[in-house]
C-alpha positions as CSV (number, residue, x, y, z in Angstrom):
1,X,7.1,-88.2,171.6
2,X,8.8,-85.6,174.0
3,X,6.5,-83.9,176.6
4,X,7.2,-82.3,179.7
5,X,4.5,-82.5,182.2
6,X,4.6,-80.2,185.3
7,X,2.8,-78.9,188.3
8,X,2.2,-81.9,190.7
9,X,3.3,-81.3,194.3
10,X,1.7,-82.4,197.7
11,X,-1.5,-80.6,198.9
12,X,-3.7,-81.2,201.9
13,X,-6.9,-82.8,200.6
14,X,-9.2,-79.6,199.2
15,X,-6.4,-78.0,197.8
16,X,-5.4,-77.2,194.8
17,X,-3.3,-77.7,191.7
18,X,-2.3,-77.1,188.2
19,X,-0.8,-79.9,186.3
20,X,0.6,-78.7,182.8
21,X,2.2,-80.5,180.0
22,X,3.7,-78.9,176.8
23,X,4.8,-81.2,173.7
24,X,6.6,-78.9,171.7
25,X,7.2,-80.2,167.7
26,X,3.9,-81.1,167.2
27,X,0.8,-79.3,165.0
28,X,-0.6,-79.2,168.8
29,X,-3.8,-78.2,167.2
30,X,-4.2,-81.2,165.4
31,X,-3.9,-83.3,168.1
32,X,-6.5,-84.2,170.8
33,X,-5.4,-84.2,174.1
34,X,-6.1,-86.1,177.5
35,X,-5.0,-86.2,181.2
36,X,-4.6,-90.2,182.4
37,X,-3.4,-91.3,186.0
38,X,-2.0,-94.1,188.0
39,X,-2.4,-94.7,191.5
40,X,0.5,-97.0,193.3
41,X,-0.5,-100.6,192.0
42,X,-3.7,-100.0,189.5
43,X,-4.2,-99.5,186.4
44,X,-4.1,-96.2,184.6
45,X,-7.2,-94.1,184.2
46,X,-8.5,-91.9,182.1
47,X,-9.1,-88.3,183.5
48,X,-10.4,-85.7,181.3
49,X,-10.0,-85.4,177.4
50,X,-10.0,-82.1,175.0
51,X,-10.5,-82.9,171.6
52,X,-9.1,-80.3,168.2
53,X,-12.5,-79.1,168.6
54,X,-12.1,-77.8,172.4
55,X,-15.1,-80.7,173.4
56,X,-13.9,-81.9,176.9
57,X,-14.9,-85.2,178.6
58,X,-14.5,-86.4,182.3
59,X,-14.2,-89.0,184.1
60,X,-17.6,-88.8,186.9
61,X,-14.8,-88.6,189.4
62,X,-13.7,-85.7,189.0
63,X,-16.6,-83.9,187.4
64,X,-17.3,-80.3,188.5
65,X,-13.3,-80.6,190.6
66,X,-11.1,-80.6,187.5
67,X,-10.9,-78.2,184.7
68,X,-8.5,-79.1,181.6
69,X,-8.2,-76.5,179.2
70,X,-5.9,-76.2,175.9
71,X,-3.6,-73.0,175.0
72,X,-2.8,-74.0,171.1
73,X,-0.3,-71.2,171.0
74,X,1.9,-72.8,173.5
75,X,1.6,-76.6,172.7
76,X,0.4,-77.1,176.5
77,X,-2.4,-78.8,178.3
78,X,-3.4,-77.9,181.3
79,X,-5.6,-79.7,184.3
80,X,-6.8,-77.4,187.2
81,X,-7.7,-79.6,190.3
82,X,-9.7,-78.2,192.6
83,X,-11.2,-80.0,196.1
84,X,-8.8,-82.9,195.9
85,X,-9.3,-85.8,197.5
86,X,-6.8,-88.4,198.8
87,X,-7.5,-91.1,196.2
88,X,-6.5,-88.2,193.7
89,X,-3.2,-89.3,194.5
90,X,-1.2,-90.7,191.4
91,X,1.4,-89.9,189.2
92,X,-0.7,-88.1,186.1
93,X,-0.3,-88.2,182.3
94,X,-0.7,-86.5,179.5
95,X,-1.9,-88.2,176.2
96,X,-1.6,-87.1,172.6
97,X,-3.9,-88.0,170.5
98,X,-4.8,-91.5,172.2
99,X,-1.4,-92.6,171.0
100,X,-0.9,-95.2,174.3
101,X,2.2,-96.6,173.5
102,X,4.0,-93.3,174.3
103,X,3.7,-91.4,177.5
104,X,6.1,-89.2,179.4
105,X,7.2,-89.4,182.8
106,X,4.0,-87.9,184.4
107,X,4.3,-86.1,187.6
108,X,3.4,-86.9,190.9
109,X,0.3,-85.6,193.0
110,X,0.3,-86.4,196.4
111,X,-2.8,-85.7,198.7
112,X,-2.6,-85.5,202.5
113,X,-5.3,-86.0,204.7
């Protein structure tokens, strides 16, 4: 399934960013959405989840830093980061509807010292 995913970058740790990630094609309201990451030799992660509904989950570590939100209108996800940390870095995902055998390229975040 075709995504873009957008809006990683490298910040100095407590900055900020705004990961996005549009899947155009799809009923996007029909679909649950999630934010996933991999760090440079782990596993990936799960990150934050928005269901059809608009319920959100977290991961506890990044509760009360990220945000994600869901614009139906424009197919697109979106993760606000806030107060990042340097083991935020990773190259982040988004997830349609816990399908796990497709994922787009991701996009990098990078956080300095």
């Amino acid at each position: 399934m075709y995504r873009v995913e957008s809006g990683g970058g490298l910040v100095q740790a407590g900055g900020s960013l705004r990961l996005s990630c549009t899947v155009p094609g799809i009923i996007f309201e029909n679909n649950d959405m999630a934010w996933y990451r991999q760090a440079s030799g782990k596993a990936r992660e799960f990150v934050a989840s928005v269901l059809t509904s608009g319920r959100t989950e977290y991961a506890d570590f990044v509760k009360d830093r990220f945000t994600i939100s869901r614009d139906n209108r424009k197919n697109t996800v979106y993760l606000e980061m806030n107060r990042l940390k340097p083991e935020d870095t990773g190259i982040y995902y988004c997830n349609v509807n816990w399908d796990f055998n497709s994922w787009g390229q991701g996009t990098q975040v990078t956080v300095s010292s």
